[in-house]
PDB file of N, CA, C and O in Angstrom:
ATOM      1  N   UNK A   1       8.860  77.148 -59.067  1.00  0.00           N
ATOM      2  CA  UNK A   1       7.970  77.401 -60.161  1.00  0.00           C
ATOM      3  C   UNK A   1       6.785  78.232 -59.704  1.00  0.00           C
ATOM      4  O   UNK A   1       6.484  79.153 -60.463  1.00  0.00           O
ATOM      5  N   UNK A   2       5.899  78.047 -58.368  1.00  0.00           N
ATOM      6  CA  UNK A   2       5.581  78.802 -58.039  1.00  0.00           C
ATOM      7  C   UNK A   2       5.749  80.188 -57.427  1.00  0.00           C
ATOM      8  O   UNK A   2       4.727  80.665 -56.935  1.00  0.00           O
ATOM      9  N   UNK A   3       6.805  80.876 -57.376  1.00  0.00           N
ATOM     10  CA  UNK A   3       6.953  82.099 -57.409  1.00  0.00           C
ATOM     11  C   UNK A   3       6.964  82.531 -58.620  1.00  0.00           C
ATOM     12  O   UNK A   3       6.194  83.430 -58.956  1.00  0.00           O
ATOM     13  N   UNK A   4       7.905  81.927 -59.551  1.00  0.00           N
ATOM     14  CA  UNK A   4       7.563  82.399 -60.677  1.00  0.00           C
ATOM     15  C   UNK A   4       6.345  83.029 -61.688  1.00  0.00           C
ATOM     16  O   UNK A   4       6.337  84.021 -62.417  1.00  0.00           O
ATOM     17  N   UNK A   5       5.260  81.929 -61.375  1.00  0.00           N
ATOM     18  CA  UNK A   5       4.365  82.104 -61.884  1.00  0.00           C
ATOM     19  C   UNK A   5       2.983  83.285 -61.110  1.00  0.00           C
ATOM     20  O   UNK A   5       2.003  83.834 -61.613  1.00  0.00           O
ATOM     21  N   UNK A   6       3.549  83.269 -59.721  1.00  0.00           N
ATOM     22  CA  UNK A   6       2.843  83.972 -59.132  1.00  0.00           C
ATOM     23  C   UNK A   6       3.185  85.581 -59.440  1.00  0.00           C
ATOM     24  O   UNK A   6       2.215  86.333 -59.539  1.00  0.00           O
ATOM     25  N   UNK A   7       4.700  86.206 -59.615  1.00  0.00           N
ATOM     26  CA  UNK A   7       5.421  86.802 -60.029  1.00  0.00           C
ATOM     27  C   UNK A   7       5.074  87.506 -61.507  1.00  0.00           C
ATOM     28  O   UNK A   7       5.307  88.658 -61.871  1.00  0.00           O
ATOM     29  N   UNK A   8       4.300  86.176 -62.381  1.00  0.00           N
ATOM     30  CA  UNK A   8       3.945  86.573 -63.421  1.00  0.00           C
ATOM     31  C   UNK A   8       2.645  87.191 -63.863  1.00  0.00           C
ATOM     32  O   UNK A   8       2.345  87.606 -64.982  1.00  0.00           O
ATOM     33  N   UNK A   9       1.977  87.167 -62.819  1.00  0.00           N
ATOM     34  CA  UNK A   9       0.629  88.076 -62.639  1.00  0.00           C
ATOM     35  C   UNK A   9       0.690  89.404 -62.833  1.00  0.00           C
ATOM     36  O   UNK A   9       1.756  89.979 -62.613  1.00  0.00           O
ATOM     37  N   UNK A  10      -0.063  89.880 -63.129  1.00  0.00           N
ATOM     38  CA  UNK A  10      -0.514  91.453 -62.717  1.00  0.00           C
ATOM     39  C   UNK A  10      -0.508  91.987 -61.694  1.00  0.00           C
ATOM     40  O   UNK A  10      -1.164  91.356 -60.865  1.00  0.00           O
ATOM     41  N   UNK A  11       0.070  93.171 -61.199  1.00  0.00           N
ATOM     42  CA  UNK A  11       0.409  93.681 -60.233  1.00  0.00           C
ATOM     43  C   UNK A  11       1.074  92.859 -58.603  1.00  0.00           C
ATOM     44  O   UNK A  11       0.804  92.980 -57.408  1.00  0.00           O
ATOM     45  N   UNK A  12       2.123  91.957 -59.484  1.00  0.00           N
ATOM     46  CA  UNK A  12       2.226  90.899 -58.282  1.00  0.00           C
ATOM     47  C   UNK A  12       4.005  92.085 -57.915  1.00  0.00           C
ATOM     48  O   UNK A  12       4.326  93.135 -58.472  1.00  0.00           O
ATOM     49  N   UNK A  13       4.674  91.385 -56.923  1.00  0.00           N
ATOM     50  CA  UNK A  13       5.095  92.142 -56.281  1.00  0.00           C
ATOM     51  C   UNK A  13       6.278  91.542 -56.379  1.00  0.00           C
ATOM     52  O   UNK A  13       6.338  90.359 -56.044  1.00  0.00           O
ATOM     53  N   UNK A  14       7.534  92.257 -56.881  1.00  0.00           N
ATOM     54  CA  UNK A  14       9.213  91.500 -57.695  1.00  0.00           C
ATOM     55  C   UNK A  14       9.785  91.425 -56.773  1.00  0.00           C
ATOM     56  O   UNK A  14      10.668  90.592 -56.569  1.00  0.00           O
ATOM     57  N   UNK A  15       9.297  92.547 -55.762  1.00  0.00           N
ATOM     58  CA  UNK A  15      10.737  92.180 -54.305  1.00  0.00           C
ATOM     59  C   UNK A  15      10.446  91.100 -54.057  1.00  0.00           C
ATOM     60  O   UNK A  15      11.244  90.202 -54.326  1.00  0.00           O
ATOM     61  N   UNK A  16       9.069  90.779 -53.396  1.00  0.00           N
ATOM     62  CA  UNK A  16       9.024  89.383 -52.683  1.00  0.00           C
ATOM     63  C   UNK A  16       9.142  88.289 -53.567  1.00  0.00           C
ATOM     64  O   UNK A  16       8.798  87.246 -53.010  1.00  0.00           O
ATOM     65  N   UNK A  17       9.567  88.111 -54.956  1.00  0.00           N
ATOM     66  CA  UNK A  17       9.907  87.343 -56.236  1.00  0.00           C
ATOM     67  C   UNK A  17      11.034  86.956 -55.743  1.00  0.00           C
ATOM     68  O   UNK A  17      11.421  85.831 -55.424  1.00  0.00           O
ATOM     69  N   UNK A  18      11.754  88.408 -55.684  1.00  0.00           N
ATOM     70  CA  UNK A  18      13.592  88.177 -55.476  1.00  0.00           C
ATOM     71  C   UNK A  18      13.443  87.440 -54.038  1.00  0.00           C
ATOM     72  O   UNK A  18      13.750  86.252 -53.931  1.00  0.00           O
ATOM     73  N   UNK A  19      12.958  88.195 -52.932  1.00  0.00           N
ATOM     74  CA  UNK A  19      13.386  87.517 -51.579  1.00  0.00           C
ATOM     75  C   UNK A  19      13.094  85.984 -51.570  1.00  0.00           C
ATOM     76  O   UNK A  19      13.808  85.165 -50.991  1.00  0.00           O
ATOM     77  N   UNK A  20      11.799  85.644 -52.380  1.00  0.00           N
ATOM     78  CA  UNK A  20      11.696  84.399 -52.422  1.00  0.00           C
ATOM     79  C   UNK A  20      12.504  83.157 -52.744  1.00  0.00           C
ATOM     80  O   UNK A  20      12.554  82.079 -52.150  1.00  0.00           O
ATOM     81  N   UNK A  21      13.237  83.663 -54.039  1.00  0.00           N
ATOM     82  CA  UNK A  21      13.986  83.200 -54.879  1.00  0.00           C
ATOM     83  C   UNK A  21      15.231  83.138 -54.064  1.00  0.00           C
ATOM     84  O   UNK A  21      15.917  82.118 -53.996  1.00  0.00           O
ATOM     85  N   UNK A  22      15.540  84.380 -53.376  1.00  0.00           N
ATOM     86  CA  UNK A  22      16.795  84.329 -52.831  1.00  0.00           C
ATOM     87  C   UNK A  22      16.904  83.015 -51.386  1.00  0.00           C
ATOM     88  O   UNK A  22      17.851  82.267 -51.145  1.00  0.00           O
ATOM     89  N   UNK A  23      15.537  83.134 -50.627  1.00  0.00           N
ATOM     90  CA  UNK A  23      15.453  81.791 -49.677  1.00  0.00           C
ATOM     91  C   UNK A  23      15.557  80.615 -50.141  1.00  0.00           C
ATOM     92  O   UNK A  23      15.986  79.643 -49.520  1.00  0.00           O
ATOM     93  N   UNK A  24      15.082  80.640 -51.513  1.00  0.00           N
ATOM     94  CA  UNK A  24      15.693  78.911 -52.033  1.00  0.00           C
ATOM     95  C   UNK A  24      16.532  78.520 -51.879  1.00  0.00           C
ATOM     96  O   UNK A  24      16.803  77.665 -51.035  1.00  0.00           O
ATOM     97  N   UNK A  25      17.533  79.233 -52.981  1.00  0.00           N
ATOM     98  CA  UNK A  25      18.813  79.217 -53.424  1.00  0.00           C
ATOM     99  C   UNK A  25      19.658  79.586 -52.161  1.00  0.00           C
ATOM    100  O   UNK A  25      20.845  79.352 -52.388  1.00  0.00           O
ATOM    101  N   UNK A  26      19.427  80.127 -50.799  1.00  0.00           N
ATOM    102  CA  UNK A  26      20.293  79.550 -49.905  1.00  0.00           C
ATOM    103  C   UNK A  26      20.109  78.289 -49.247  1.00  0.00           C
ATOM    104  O   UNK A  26      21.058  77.638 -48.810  1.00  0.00           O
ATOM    105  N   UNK A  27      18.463  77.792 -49.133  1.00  0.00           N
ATOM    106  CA  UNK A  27      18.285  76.509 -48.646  1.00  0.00           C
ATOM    107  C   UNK A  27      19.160  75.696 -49.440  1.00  0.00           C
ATOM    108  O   UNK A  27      19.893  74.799 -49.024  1.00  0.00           O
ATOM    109  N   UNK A  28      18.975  76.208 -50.970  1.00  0.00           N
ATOM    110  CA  UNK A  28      20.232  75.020 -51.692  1.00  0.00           C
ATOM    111  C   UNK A  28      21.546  74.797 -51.287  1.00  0.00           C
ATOM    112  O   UNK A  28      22.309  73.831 -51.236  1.00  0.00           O
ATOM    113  N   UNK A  29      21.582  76.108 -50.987  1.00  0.00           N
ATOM    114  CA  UNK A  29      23.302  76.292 -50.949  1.00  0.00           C
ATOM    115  C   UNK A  29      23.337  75.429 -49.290  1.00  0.00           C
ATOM    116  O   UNK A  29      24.339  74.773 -49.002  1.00  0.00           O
ATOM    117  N   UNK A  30      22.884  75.467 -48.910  1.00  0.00           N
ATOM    118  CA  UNK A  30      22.487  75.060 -47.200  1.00  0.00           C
ATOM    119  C   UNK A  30      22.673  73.308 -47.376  1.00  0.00           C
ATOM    120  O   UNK A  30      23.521  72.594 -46.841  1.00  0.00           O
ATOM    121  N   UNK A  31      21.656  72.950 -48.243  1.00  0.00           N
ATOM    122  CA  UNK A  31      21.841  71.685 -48.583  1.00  0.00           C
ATOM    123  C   UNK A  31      23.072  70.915 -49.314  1.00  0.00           C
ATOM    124  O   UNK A  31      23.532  69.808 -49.034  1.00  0.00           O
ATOM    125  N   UNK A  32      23.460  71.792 -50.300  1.00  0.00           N
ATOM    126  CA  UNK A  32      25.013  71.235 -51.136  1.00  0.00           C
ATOM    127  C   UNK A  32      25.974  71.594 -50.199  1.00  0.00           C
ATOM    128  O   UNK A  32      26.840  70.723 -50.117  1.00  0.00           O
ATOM    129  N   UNK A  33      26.097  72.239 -49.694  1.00  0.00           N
ATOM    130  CA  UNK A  33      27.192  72.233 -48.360  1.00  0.00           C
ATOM    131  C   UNK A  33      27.403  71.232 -47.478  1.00  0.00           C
ATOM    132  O   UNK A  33      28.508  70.920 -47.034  1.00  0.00           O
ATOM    133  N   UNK A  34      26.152  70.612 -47.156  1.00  0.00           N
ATOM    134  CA  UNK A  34      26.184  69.804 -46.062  1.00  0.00           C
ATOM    135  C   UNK A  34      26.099  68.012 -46.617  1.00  0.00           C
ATOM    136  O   UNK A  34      26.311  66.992 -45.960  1.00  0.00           O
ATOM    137  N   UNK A  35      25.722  68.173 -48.010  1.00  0.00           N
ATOM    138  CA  UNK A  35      26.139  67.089 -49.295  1.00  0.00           C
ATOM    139  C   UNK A  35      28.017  66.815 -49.539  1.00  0.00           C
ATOM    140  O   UNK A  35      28.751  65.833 -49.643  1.00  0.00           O
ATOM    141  N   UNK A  36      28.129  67.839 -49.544  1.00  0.00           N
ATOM    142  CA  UNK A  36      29.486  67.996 -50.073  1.00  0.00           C
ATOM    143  C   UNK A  36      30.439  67.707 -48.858  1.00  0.00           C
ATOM    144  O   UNK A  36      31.600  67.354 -49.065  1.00  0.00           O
ATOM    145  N   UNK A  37      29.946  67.856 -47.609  1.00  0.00           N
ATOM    146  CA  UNK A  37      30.575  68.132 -46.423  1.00  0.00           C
ATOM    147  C   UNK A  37      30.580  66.294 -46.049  1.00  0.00           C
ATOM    148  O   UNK A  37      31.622  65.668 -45.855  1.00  0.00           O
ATOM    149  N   UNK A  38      29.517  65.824 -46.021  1.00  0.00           N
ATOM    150  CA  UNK A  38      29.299  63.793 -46.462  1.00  0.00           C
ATOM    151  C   UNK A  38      30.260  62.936 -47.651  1.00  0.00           C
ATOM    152  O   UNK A  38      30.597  61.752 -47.671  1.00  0.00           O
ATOM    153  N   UNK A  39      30.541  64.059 -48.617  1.00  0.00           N
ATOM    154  CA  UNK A  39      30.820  63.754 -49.352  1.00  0.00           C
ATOM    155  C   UNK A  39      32.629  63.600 -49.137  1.00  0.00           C
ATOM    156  O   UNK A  39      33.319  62.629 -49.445  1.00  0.00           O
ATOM    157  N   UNK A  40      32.874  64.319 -48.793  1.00  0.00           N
ATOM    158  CA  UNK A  40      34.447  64.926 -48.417  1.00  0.00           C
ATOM    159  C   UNK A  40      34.591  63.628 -47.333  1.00  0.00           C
ATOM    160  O   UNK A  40      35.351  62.711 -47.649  1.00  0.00           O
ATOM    161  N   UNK A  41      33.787  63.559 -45.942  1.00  0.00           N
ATOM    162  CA  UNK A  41      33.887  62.336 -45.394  1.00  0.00           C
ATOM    163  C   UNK A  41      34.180  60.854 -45.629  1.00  0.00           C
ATOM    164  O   UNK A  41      34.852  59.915 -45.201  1.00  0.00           O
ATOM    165  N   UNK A  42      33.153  61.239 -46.691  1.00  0.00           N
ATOM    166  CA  UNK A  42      33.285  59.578 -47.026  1.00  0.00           C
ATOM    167  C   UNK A  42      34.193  59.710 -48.096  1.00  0.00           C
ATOM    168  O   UNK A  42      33.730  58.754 -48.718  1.00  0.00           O
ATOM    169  N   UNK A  43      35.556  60.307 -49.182  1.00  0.00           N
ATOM    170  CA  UNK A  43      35.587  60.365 -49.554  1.00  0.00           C
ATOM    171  C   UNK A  43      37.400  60.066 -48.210  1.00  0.00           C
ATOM    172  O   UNK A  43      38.036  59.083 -48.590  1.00  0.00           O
ATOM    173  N   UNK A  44      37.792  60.500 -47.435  1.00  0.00           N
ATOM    174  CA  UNK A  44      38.857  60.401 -46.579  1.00  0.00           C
ATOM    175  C   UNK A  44      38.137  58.810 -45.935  1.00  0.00           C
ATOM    176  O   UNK A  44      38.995  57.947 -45.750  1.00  0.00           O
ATOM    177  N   UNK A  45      37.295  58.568 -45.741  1.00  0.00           N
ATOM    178  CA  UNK A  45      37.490  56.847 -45.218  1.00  0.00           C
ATOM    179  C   UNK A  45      37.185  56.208 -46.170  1.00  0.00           C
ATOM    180  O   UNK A  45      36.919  55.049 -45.849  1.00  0.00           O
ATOM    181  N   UNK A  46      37.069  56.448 -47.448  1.00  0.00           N
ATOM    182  CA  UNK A  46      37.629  55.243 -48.792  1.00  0.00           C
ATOM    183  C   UNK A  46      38.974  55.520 -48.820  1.00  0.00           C
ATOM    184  O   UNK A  46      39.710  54.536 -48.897  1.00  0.00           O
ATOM    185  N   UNK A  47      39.618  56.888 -48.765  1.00  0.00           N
ATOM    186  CA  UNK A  47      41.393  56.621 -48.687  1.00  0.00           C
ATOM    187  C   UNK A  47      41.295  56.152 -47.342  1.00  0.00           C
ATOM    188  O   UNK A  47      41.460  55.044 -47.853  1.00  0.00           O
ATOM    189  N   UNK A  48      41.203  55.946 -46.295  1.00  0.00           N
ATOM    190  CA  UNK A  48      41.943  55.502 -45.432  1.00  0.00           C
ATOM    191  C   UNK A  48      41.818  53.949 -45.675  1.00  0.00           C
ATOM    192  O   UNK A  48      42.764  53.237 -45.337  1.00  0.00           O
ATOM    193  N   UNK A  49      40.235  53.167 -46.477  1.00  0.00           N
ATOM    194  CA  UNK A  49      40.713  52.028 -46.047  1.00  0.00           C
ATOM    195  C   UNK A  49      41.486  51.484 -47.296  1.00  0.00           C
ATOM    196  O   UNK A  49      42.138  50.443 -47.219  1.00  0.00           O
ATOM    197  N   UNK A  50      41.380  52.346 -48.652  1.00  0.00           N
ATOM    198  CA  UNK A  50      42.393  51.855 -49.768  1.00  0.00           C
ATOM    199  C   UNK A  50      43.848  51.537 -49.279  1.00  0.00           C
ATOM    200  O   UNK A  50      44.573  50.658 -49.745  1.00  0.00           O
ATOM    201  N   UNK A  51      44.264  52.729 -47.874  1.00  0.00           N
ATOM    202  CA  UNK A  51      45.756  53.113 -47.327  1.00  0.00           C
ATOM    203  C   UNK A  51      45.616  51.657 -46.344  1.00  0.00           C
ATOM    204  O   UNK A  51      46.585  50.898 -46.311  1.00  0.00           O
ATOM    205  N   UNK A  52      44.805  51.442 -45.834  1.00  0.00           N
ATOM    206  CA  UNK A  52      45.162  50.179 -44.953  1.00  0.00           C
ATOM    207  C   UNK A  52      44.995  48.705 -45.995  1.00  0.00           C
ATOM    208  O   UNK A  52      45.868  47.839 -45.936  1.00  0.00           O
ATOM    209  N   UNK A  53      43.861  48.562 -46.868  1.00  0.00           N
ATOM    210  CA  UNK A  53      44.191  47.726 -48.078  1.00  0.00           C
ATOM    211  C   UNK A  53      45.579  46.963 -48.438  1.00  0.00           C
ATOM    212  O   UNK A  53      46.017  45.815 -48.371  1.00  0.00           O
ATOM    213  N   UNK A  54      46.121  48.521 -48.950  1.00  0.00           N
ATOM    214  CA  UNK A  54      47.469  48.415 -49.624  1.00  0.00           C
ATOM    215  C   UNK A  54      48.797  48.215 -48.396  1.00  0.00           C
ATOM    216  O   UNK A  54      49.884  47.861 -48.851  1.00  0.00           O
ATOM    217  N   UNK A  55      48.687  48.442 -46.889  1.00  0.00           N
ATOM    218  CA  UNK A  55      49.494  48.036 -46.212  1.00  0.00           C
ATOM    219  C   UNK A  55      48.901  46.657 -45.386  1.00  0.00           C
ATOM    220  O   UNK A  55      49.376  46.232 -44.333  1.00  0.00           O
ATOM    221  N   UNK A  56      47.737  46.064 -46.131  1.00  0.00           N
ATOM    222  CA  UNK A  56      47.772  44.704 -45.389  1.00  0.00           C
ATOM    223  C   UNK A  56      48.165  44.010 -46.858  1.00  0.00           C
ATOM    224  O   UNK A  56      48.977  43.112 -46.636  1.00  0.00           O
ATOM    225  N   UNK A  57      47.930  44.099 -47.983  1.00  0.00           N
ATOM    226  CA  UNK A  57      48.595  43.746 -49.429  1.00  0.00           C
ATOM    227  C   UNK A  57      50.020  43.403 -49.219  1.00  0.00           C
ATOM    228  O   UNK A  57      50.528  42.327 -49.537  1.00  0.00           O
ATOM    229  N   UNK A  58      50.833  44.739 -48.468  1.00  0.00           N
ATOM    230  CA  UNK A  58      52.184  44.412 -48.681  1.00  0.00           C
ATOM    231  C   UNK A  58      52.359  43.423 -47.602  1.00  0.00           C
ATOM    232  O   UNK A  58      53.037  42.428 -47.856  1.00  0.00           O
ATOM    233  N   UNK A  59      51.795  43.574 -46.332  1.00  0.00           N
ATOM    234  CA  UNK A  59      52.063  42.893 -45.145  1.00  0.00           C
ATOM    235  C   UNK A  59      51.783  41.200 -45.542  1.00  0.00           C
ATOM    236  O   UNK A  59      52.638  40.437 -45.091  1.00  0.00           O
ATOM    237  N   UNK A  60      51.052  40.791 -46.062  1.00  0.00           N
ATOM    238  CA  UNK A  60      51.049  39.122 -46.907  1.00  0.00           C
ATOM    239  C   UNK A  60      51.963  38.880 -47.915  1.00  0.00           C
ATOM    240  O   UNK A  60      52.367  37.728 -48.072  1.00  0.00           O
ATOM    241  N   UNK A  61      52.358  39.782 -48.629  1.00  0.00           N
ATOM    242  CA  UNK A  61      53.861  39.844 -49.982  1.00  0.00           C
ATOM    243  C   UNK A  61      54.316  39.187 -48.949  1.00  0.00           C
ATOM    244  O   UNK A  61      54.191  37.978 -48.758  1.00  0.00           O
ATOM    245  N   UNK A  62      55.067  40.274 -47.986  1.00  0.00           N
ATOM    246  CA  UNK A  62      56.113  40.218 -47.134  1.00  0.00           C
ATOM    247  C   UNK A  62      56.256  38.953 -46.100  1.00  0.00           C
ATOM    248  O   UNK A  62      57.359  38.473 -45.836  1.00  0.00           O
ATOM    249  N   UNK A  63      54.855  38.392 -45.461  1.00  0.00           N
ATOM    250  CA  UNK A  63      54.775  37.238 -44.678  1.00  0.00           C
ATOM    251  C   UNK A  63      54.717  36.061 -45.362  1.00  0.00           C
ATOM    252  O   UNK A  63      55.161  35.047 -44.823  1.00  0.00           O
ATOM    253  N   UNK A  64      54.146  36.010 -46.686  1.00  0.00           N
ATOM    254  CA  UNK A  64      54.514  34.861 -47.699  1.00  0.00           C
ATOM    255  C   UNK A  64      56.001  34.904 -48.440  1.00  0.00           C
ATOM    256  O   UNK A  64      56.453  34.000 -49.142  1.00  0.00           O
ATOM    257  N   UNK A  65      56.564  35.984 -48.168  1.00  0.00           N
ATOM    258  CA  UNK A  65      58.235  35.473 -48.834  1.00  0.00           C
ATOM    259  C   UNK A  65      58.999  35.091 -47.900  1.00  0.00           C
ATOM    260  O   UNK A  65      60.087  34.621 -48.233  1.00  0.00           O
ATOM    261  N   UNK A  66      58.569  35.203 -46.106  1.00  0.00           N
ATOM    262  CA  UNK A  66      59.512  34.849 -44.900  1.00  0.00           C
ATOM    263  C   UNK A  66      59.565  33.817 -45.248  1.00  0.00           C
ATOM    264  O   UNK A  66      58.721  33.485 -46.080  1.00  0.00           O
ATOM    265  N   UNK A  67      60.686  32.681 -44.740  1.00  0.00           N
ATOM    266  CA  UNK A  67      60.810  31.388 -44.185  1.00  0.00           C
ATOM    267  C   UNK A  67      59.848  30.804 -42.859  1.00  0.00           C
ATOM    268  O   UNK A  67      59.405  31.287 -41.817  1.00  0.00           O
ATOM    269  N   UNK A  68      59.817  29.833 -43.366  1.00  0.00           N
ATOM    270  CA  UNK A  68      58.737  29.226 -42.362  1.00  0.00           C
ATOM    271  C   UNK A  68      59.048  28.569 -41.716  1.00  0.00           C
ATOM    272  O   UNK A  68      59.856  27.724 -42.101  1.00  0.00           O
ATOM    273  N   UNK A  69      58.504  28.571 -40.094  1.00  0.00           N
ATOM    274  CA  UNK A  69      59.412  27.896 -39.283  1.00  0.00           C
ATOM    275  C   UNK A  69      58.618  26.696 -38.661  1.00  0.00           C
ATOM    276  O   UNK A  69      57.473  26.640 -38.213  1.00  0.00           O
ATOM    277  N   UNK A  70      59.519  25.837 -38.770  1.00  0.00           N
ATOM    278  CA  UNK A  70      58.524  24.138 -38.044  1.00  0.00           C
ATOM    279  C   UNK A  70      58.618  24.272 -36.806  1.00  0.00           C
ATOM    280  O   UNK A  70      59.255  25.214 -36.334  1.00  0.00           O
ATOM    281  N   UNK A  71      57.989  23.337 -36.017  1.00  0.00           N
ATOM    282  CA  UNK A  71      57.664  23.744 -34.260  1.00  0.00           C
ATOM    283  C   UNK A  71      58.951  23.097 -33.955  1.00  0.00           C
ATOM    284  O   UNK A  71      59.355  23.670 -32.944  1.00  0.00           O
ATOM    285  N   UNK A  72      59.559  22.456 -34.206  1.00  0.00           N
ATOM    286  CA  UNK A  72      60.965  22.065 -33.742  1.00  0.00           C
ATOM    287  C   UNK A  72      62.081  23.200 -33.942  1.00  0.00           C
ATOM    288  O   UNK A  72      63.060  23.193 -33.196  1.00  0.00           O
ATOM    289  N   UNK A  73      61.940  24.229 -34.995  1.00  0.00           N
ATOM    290  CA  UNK A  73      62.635  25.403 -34.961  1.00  0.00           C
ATOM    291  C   UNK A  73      62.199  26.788 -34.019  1.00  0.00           C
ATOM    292  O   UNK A  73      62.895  27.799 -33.927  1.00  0.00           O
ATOM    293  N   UNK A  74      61.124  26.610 -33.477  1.00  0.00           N
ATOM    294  CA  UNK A  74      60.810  27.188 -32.018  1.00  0.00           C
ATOM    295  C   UNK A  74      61.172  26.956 -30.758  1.00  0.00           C
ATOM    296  O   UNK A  74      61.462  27.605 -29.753  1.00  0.00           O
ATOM    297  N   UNK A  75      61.052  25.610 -31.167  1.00  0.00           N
ATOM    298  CA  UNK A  75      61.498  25.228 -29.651  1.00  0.00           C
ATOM    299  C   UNK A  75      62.882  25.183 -29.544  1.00  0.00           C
ATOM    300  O   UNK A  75      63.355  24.921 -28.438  1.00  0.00           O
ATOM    301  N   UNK A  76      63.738  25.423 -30.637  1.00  0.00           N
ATOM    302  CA  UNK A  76      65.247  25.633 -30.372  1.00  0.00           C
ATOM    303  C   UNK A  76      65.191  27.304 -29.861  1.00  0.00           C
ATOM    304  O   UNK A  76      65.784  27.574 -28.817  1.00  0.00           O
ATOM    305  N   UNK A  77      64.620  28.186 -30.456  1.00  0.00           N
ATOM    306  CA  UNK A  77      64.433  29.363 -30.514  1.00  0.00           C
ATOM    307  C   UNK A  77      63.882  29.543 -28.514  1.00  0.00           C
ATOM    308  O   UNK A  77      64.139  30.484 -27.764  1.00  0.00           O
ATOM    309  N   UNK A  78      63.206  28.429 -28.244  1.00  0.00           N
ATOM    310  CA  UNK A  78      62.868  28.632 -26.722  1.00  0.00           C
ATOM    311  C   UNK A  78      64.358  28.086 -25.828  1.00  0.00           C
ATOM    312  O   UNK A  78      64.705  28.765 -24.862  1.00  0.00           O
ATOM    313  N   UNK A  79      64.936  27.214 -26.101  1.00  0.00           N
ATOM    314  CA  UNK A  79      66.026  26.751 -25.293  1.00  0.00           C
ATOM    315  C   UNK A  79      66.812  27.834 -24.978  1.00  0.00           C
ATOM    316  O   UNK A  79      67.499  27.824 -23.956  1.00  0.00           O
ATOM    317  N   UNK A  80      66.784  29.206 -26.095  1.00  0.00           N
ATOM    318  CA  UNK A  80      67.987  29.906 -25.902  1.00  0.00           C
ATOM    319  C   UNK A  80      68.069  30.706 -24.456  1.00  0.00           C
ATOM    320  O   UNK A  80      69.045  31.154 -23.855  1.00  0.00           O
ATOM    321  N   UNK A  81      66.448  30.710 -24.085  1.00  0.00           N
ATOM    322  CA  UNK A  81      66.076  31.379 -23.126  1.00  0.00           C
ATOM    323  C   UNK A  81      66.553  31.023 -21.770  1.00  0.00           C
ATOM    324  O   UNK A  81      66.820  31.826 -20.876  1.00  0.00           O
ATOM    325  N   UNK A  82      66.622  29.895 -21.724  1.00  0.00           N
ATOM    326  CA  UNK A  82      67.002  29.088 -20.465  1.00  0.00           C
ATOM    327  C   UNK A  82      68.447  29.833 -20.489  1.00  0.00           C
ATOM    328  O   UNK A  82      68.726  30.399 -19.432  1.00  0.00           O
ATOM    329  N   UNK A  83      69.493  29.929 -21.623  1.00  0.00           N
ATOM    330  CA  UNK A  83      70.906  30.336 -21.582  1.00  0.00           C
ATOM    331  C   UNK A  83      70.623  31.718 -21.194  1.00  0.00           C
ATOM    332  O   UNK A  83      71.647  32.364 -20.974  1.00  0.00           O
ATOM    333  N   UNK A  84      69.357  32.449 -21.025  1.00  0.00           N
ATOM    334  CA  UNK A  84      69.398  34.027 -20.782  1.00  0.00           C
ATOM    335  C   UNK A  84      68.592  34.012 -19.660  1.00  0.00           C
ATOM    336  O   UNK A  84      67.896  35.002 -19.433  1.00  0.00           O
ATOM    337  N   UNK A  85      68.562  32.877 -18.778  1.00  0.00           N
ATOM    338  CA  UNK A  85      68.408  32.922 -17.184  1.00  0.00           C
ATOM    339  C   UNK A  85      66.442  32.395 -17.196  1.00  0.00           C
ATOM    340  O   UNK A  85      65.754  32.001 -16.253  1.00  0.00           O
ATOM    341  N   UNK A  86      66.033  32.634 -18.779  1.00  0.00           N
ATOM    342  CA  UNK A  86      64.496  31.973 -18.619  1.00  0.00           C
ATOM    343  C   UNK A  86      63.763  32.999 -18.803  1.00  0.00           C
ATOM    344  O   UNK A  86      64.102  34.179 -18.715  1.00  0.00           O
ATOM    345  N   UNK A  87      62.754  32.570 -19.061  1.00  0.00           N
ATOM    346  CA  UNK A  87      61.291  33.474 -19.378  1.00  0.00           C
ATOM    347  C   UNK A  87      61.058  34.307 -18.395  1.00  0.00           C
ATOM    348  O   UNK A  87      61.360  33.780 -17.325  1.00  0.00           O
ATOM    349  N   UNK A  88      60.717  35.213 -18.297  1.00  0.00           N
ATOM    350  CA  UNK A  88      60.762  36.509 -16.714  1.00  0.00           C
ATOM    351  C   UNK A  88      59.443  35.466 -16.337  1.00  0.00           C
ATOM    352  O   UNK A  88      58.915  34.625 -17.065  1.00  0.00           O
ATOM    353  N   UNK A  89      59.191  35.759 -15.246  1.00  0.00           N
ATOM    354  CA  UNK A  89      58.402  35.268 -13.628  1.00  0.00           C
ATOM    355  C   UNK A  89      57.277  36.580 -14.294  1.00  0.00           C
ATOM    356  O   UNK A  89      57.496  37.786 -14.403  1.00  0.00           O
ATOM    357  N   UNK A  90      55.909  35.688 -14.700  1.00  0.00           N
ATOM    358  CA  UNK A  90      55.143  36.732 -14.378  1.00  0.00           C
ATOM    359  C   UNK A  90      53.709  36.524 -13.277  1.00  0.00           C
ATOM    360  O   UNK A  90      52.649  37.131 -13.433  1.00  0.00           O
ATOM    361  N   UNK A  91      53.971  35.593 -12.241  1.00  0.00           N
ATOM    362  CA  UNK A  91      53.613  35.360 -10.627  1.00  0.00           C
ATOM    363  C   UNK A  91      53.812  36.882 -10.113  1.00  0.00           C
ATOM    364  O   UNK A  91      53.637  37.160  -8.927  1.00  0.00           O
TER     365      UNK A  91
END
């Protein structure tokens, strides 16, 4: 507003109106770039965590429709090991 009005004087001087005008409007452009550039950021880590959201969503579907196993159905699940020579040696 103040160039403008300074601009609007008598014998005031239009180049340095325009050059003035023109340093704004790149500071703007300077500024919405680097808005937009935050913006784009944060705009890929709300999809990424909607994308991990929706694959921990399915990952509970999927672990609440397994069968569930009682500790006596583990420990059959451990005996088999002994028939495959045992748990590796990690000494």
């Amino acid at each position: 507003m103040a160039l403008l009005q300074e601009v609007s004087k008598p014998g005031s001087d239009v180049m340095e109106y325009v050059k003035g005008l023109n340093a704004i409007l790149e500071h703007k452009l300077e500024i919405i770039s680097v808005l937009r550039s935050r913006l784009l950021g944060f705009y890929y880590h709300l999809k990424q965590e909607e994308d991990l959201s929706k694959k921990f969503s399915e990952q509970q579907t999927v672990n609440q429709a397994a069968p569930e196993h009682d500790s006596v159905d583990l420990l059959k699940d451990d005996a088999h090991l002994e028939d495959l020579g045992g748990p590796p040696d990690i000494n």
